[in-house]
Backbone as a ProteinNet text record, in pm:
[ID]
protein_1_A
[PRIMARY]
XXXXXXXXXXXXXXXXXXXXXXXXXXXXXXXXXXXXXXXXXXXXXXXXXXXXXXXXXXXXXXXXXXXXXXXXXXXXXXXXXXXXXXXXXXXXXXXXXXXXXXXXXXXXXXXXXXXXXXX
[TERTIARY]
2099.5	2010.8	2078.4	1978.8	2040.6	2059.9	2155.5	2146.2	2151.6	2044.4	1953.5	2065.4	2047.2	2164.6	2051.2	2009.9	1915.4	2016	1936.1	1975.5	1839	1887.8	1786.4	1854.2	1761.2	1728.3	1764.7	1877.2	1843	1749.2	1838.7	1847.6	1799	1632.6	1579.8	1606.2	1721.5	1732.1	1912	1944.2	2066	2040	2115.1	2102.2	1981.4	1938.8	1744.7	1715.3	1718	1701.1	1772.9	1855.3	1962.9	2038.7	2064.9	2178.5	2246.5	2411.8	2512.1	2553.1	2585.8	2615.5	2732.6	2807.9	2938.2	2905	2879.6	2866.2	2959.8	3020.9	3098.4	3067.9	3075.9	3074.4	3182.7	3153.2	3252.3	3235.8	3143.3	3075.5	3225.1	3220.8	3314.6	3304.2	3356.9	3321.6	3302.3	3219.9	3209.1	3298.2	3392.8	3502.7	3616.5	3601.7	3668.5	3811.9	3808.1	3926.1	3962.3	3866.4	3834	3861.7	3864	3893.7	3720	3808.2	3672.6	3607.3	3516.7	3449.3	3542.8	3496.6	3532.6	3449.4	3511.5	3342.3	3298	3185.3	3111.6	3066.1	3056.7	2944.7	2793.2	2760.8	2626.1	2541.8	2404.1	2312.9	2175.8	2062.2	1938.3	1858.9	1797.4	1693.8	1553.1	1434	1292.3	1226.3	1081.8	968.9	971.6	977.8	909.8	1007.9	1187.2	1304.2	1262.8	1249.2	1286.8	1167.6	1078.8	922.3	970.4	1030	1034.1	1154.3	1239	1318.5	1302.4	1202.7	1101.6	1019.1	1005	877.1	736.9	768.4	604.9	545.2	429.5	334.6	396.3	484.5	507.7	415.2	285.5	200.8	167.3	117.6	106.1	245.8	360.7	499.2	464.4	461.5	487.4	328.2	185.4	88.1	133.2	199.2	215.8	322.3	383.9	513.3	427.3	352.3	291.3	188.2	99	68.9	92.4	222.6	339.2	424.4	361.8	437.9	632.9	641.9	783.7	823.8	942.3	1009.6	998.5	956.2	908.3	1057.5	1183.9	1272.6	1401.4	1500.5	1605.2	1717.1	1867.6	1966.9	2025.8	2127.2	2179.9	2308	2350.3	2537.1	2602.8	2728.3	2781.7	2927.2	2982.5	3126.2	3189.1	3142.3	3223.7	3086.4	3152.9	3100.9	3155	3115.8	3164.4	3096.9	3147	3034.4	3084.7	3095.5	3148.9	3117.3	3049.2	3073.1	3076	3115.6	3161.2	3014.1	3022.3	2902.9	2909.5	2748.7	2779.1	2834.1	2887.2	3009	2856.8	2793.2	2701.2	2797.7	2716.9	2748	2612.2	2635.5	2538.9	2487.6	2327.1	2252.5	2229.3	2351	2267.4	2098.1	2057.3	1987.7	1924.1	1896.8	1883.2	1707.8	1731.4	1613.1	1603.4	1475.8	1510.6	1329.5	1305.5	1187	1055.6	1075.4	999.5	994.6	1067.9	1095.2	1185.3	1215.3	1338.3	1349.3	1494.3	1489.3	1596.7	1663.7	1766.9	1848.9	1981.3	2052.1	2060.1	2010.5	2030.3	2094.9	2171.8	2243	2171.4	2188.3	2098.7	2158.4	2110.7	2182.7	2290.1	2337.4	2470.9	2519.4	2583.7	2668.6	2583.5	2453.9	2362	2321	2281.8	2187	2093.1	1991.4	1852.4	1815.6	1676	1652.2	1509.6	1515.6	1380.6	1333.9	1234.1	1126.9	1088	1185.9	1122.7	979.5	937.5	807.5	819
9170.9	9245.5	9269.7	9251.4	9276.1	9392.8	9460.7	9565.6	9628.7	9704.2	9730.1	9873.2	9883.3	9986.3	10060.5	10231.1	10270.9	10332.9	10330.7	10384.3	10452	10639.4	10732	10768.2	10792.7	10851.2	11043.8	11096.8	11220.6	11366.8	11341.3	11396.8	11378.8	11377.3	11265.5	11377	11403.5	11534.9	11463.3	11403.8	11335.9	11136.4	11111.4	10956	10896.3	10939	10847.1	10856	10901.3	10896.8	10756.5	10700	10549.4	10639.9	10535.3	10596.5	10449.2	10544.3	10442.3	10377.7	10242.3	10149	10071	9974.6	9909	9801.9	9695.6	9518.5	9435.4	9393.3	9282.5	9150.4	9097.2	8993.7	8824.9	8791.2	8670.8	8549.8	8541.8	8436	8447	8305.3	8293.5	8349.2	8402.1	8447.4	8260.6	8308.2	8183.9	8212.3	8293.9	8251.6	8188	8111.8	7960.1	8009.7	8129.9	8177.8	8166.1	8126.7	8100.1	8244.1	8327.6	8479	8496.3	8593.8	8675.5	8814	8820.3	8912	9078.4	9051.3	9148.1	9281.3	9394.9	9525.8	9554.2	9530.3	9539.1	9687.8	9784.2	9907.4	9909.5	9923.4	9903.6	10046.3	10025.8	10171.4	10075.7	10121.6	10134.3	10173.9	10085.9	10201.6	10182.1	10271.6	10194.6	10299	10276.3	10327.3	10483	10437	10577.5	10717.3	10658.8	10754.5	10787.5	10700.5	10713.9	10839.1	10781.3	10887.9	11041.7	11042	11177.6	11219.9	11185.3	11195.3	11261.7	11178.9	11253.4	11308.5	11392.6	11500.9	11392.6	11266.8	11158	11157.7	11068.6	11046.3	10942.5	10918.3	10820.9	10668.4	10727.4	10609.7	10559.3	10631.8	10576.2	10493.5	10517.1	10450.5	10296.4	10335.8	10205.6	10104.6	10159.9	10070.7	9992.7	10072.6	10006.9	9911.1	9920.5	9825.4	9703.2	9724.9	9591.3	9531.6	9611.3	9543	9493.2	9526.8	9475.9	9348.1	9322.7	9227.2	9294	9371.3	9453.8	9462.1	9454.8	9510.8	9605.4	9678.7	9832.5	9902.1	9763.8	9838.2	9745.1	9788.4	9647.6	9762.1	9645.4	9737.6	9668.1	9783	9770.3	9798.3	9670.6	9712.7	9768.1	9885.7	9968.1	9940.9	10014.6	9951.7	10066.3	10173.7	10233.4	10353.6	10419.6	10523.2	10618.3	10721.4	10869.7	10933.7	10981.5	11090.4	11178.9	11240.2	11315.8	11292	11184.3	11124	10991.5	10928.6	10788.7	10710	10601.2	10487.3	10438.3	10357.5	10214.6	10139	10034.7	9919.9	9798.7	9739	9656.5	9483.3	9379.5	9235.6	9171.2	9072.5	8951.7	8966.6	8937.6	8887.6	9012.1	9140.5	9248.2	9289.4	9337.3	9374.3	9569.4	9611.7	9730.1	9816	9905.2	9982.5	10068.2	10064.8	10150.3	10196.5	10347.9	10372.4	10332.6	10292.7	10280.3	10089.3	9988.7	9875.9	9819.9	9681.1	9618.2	9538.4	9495	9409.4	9369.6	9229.6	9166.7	9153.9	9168.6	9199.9	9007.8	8943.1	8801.4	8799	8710.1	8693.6	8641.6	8668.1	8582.5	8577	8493.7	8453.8	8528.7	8483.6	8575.1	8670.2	8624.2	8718.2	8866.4	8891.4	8996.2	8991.4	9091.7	9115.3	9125.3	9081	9131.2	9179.3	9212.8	9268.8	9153.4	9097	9008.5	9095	9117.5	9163.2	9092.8	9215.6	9103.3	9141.7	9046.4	9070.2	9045.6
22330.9	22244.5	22110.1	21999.9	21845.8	21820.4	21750.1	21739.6	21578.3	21569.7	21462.4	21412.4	21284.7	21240.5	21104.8	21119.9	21104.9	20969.6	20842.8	20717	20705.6	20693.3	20611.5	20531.2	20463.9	20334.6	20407.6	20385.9	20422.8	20298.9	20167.9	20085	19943.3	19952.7	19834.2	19683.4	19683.3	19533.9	19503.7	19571.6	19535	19487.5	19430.9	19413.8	19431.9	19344.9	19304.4	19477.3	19558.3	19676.9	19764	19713.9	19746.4	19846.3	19976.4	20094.4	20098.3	20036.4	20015	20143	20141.9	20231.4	20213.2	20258.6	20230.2	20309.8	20226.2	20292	20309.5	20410.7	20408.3	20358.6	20250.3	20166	20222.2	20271.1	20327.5	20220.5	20135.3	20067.9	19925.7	19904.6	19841.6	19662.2	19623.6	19453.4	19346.4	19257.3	19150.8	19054.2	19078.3	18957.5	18982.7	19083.9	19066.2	19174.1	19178.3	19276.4	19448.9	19470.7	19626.7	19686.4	19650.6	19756	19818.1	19888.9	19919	19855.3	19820.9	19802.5	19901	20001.2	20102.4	20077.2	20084.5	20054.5	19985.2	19970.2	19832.3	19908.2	19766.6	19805.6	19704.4	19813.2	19758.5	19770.7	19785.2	19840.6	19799.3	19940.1	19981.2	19905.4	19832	19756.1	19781.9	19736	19764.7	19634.8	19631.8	19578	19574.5	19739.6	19803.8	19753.9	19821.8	19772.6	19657.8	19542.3	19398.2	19367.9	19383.2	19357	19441.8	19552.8	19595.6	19552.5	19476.1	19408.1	19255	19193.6	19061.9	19065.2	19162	19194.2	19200.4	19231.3	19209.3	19364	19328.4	19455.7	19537.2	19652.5	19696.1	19733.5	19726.7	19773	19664.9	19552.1	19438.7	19310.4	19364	19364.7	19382.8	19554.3	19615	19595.2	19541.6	19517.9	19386.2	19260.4	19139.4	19181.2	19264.3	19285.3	19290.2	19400.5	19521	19332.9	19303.8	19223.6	19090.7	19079.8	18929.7	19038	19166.8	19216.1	19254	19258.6	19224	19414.3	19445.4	19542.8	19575.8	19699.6	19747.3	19766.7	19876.8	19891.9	19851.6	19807.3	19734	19761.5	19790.1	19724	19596	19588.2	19447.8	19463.9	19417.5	19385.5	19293.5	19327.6	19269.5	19262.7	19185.3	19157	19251.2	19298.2	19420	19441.1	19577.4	19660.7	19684.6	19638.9	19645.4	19776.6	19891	19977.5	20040.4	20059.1	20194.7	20345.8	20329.6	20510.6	20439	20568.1	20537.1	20535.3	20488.3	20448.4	20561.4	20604.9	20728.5	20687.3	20750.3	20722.9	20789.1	20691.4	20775.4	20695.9	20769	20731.1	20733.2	20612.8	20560.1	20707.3	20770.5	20871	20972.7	20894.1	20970.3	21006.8	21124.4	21082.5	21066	20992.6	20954.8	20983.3	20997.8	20968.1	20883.5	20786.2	20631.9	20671.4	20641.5	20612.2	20653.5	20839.7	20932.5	20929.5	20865.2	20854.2	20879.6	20954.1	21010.8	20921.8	20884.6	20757.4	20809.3	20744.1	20756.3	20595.4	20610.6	20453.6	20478.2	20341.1	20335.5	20218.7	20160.3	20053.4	19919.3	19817.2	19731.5	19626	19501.9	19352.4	19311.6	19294.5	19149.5	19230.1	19385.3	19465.6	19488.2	19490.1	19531.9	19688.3	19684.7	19814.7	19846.5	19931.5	19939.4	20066.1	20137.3	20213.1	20248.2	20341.3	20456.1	20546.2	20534.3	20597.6	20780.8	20867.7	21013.4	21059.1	21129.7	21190.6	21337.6
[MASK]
+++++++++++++++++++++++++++++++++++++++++++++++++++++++++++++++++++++++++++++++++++++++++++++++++++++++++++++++++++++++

């Protein structure tokens, strides 16, 4: 059995409503160095956080997303993580649960991350 690794959102009045994370990166860097990446910190973000975050309508967030064509939930990489509890430690092909959705972290352009949608 896969085992699914659940990211909430506890505290939507801190960090645009983003819950910091730490990715293991194995994929090789393009600056010609052959290292590894190794932990990238990143953080979870969506619509919904950000809007309850700015006193906004979450549904009306996440409709302008869908119809600006826009990402509901993405992360975003940071050059470090501050918290007082420690971050998950997830890897490329994890798969996660964010905001009632199972997603898989897949790798994409220019050493980023994205989030696939399972069904």
């Amino acid at each position: 059995m896969t085992q699914i690794t659940k990211i909430e959102t506890l505290d939507h009045s801190l960090d645009y409503g983003g819950v910091d994370v730490i990715i293991n990166d194995t994929r090789k860097t393009h600056f010609g160095t052959g290292d590894e990446r190794g932990e990238v910190h990143a953080s979870f973000n969506s619509c919904r956080s950000y809007a309850l975050y700015n006193k906004e309508d979450p549904e009306e967030s996440m409709q302008r997303a869908t119809r600006l064509g826009h990402e509901q939930v993405w992360i975003t990489l940071e050059c470090g993580v501050i918290s007082n509890s420690p971050a998950p430690i997830l890897n490329l092909g994890d798969l996660v649960e964010y905001e009632g959705n199972v997603y898989t972290i897949v790798p994409e352009p220019n050493n980023n991350f994205g989030l696939k949608l399972m069904k």
